[in-house]
C-alpha positions as CSV (number, residue, x, y, z in Angstrom):
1,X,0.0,0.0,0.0
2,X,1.1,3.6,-0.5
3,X,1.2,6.5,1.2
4,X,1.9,10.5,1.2
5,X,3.8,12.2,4.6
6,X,3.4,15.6,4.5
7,X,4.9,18.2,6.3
8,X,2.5,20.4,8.8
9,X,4.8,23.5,7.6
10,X,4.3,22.8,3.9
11,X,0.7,23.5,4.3
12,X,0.9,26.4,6.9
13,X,3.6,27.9,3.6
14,X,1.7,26.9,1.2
15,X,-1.7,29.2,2.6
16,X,0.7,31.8,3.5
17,X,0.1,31.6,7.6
18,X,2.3,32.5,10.1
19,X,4.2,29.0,11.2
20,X,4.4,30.4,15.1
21,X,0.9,31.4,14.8
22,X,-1.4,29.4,17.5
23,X,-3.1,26.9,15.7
24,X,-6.8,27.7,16.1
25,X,-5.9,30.4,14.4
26,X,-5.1,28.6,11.2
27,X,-7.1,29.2,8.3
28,X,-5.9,27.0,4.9
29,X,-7.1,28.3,1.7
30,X,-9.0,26.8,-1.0
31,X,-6.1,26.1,-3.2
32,X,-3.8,24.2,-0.6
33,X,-7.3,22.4,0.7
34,X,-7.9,21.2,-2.8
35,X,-4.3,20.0,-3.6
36,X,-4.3,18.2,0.0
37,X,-8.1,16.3,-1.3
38,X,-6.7,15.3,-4.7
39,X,-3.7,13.3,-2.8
40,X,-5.7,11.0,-0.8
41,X,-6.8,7.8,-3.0
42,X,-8.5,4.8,-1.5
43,X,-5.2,3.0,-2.1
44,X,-3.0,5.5,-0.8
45,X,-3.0,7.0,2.9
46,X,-2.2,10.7,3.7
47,X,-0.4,11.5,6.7
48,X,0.3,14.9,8.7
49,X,3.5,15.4,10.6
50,X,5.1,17.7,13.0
51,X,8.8,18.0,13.3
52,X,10.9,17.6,16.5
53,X,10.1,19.5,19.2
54,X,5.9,19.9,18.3
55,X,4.7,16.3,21.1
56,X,1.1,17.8,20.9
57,X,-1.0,17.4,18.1
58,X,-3.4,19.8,18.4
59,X,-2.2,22.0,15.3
60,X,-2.4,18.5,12.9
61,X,-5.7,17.9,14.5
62,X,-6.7,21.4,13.6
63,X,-5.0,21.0,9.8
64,X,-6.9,17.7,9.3
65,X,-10.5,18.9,10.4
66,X,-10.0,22.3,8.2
67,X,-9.7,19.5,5.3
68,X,-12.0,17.0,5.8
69,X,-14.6,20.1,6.1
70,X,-13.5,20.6,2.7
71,X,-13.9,17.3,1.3
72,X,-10.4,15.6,1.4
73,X,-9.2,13.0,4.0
74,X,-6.9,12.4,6.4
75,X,-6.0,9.4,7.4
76,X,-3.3,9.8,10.3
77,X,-1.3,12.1,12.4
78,X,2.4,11.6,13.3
79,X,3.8,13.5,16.0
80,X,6.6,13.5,18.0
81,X,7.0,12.6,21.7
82,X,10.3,14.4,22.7
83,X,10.7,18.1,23.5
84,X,13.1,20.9,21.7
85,X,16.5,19.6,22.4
86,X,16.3,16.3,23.3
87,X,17.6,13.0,21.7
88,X,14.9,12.7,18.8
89,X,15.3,9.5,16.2
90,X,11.9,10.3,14.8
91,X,12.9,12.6,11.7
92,X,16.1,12.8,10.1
93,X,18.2,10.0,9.1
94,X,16.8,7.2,11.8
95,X,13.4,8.0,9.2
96,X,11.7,7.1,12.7
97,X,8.3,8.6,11.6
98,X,8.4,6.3,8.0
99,X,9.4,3.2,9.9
100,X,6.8,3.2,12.5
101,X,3.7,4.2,10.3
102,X,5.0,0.8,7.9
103,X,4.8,-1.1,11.4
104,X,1.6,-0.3,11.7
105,X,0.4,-0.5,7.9
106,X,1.6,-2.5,4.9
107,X,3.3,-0.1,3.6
108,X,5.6,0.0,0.7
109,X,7.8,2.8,1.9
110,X,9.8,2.8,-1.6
111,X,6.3,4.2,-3.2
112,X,5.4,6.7,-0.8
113,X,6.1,10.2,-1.0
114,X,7.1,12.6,1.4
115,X,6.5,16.2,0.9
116,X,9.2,18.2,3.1
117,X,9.4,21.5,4.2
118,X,13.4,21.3,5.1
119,X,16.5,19.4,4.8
120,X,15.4,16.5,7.8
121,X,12.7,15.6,5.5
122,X,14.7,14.8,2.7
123,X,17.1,13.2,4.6
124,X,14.2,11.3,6.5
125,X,13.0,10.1,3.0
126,X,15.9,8.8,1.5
127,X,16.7,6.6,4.7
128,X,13.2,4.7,4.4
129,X,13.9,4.6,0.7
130,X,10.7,7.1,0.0
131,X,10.1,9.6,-2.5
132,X,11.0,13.2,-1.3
133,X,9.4,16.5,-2.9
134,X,10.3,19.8,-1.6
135,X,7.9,22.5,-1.1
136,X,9.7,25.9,-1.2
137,X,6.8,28.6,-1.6
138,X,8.5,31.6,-1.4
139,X,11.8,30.6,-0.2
140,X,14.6,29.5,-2.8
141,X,16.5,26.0,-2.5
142,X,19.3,27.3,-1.3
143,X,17.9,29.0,1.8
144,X,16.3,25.5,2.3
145,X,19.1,23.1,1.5
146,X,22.1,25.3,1.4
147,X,24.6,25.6,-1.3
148,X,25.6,22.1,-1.2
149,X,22.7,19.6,-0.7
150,X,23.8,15.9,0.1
151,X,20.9,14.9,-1.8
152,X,19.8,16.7,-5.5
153,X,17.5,14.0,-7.6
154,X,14.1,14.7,-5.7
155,X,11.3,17.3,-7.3
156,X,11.2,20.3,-5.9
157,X,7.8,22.3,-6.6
158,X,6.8,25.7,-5.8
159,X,3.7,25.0,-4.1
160,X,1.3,22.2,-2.7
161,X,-1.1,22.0,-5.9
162,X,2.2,21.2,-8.0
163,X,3.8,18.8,-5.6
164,X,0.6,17.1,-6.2
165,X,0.7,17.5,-9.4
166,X,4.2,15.8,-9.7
167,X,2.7,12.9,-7.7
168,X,0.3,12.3,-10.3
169,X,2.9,12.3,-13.4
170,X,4.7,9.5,-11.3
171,X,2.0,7.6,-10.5
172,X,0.7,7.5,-14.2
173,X,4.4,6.8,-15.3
174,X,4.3,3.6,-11.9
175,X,1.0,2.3,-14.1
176,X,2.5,2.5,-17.7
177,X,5.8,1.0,-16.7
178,X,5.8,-0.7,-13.6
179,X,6.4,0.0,-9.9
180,X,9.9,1.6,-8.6
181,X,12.7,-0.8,-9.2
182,X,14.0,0.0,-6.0
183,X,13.7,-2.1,-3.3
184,X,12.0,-1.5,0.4
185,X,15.1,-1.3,2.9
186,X,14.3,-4.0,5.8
187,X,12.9,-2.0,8.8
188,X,15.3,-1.8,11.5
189,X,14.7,-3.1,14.7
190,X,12.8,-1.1,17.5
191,X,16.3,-1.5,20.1
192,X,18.2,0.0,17.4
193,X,15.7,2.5,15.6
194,X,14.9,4.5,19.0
195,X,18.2,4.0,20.8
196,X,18.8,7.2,21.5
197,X,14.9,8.8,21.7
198,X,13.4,5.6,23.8
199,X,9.8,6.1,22.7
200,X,8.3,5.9,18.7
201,X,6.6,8.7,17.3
202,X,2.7,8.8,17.9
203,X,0.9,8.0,15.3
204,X,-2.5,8.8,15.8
205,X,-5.2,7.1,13.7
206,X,-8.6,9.6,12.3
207,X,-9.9,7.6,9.3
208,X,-12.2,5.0,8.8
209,X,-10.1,3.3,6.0
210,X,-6.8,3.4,8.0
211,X,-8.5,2.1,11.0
212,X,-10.3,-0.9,8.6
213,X,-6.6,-1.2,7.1
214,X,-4.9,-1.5,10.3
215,X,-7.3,-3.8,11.7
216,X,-6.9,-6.0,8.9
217,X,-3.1,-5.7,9.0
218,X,-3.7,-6.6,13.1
219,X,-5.7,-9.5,11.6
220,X,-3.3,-11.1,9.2
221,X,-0.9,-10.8,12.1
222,X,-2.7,-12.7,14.1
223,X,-3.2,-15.7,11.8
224,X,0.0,-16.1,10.8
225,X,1.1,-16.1,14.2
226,X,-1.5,-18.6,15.3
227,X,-0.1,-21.0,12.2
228,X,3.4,-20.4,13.6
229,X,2.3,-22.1,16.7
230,X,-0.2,-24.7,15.0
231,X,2.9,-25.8,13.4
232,X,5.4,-25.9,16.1
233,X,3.1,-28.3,18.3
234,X,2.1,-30.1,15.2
235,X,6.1,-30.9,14.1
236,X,7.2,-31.7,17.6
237,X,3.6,-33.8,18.1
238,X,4.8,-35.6,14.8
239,X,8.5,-36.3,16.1
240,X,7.0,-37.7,19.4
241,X,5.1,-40.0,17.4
242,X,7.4,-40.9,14.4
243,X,10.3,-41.9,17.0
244,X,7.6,-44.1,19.2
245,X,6.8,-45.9,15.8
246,X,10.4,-46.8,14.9
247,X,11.3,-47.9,18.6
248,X,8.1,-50.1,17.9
249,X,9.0,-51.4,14.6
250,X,12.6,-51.9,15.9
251,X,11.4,-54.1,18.6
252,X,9.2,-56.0,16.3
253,X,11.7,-56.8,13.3
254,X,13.8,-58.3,16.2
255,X,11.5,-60.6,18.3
256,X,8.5,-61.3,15.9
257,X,9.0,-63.0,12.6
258,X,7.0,-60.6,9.3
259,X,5.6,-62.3,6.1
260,X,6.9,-61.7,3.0
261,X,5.4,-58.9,1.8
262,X,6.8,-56.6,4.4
263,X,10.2,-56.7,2.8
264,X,9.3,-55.0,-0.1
265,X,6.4,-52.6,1.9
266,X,9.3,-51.3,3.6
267,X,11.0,-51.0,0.9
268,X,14.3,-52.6,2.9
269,X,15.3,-53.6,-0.3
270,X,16.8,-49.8,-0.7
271,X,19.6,-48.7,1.4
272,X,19.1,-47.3,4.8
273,X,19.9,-43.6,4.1
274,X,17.9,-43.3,0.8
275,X,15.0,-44.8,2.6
276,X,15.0,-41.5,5.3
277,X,15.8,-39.4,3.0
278,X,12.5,-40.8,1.2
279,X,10.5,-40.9,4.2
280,X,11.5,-37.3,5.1
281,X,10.4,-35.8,1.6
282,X,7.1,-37.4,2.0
283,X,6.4,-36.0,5.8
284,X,7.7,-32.5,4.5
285,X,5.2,-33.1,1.6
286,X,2.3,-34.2,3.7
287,X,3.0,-30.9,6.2
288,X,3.3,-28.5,3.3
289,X,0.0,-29.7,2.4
290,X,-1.4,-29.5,5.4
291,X,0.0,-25.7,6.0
292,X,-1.0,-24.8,2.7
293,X,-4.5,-26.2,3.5
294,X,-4.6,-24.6,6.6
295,X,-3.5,-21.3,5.3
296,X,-6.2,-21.5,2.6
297,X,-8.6,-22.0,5.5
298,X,-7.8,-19.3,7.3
299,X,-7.5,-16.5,4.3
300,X,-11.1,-17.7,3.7
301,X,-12.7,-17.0,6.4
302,X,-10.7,-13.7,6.8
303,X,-12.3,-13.3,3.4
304,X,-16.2,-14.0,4.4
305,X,-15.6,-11.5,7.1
306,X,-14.6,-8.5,5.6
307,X,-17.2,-9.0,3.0
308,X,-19.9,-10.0,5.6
């Protein structure tokens, strides 16, 4: 799934408000409102985030309502739990923000896009292998970036409505000829992601679709980890058994005579090692199927529920 991170600044910019202004008194104008409405898709979530030092997230709450009064969606608010000056993993090149909304959704984070309002964005984008744009408004690239970026292939657009519209050329370039041919860096772990914060950012869910997506995501979880320990008890069940069979069978072939035909039903006329090596291809076979089975079983009903 997709998804589009955008900076609370790049829409305060992009209507021309005062970024130190209290949010209630935040008014977005129709033309950043309707760039924001065109982004959301029902395959693509749209996220609001603050930058370090903003823990409440009263101004995104205030942002989000302005445009789902207008039409658009919102489907979740990232913000940040540490104050000005702390240690802070959530932006910058931990991509803290990125990792933990693909924790909680199935996101492909090498086809989202992040529209930035300064360098940590950038930066925060290319270390979760997203797509950065840069929203300058009235400022020039240099006052943004400096004279010598460490990163220069990303769009940079003038305002919201052509950020937008870049996303759209992409996306119509992604369904012509294919997704990015990059691929999706493994998510660090949690230990080593917020070493130095201690706490994730806060990602704070307002739509109906991302709650029905993460509760699906939740869902699918849940299964698999439910067939992980179907399994386990179900391989170690099967060892139990298999070794109580052969200590049998052992005991048998040594104090009770067998007709003929068990010679060849245990196939003893092959040698000792190809006959496990047999055996264990056919209990591997006769698990998969039963996984696989399983599996099916489960995906079905997951199925008749969602529909239902």
């Amino acid at each position: 799934m997709k998804a589009i991170f955008i900076h609370k600044d790049s829409l305060l910019r992009d209507s021309g408000l005062d970024l130190q202004a209290e949010p209630d008194s935040w008014r977005l104008v129709p033309a950043t409102l309707e760039a924001v409405r065109t982004l959301a898709a029902d395959d693509t979530l749209l996220f609001l985030y603050a930058g370090a030092g903003e823990p409440s997230p009263h101004g995104l709450q205030v942002l989000a309502r302005q445009v789902e009064a207008a039409g658009g969606r919102v489907d979740g608010l990232i913000s940040c739990p540490h104050p000005t000056g702390s240690p802070c993993d959530c932006w910058g090149a931990k991509a803290g923000a990125l990792w933990e909304a693909a924790r909680q959704f199935p996101l492909h984070l090498n086809e989202c896009y992040v529209i930035g309002d300064g360098g940590a964005d950038v930066a925060m984008a290319y270390a979760a292998g997203a797509r950065p744009i840069m929203v300058l408004n009235t400022r020039t690239l240099g006052e943004v970036l400096g004279r010598l970026p460490e990163h220069k292939d990303f769009p940079v657009a003038m305002d919201l409505g052509t950020a937008a519209g870049y996303i759209g050329v992409e996306e119509d370039i992604n369904t012509q000829l294919g997704p990015p041919r990059s691929e999706v860096a493994p998510q660090p772990p949690d230990d080593l992601l917020f070493d130095a914060a201690g706490a994730p950012p806060a990602v704070a869910v307002i739509s109906p679709l991302a709650r029905n997506v993460q509760a699906q995501m939740t869902r699918s979880r849940t299964q698999l980890r439910d067939i992980g320990r179907w399994l386990s008890f179900f391989v170690l069940g099967a060892v139990g058994l298999s070794l109580g069979i052969a200590y049998l069978l052992t005991h048998l072939y040594r104090v009770q005579p067998f007709p003929g035909f068990v010679y060849y039903l245990t196939l003893q006329f092959i040698s000792r090692p190809v006959r496990g090596v047999l055996f264990i291809a056919w209990g591997c076979l006769i698990i998969a199927i039963g996984v696989r089975s399983l599996y099916r079983s489960a995906g079905g009903r997951a199925t008749g529920r969602r529909e239902e």
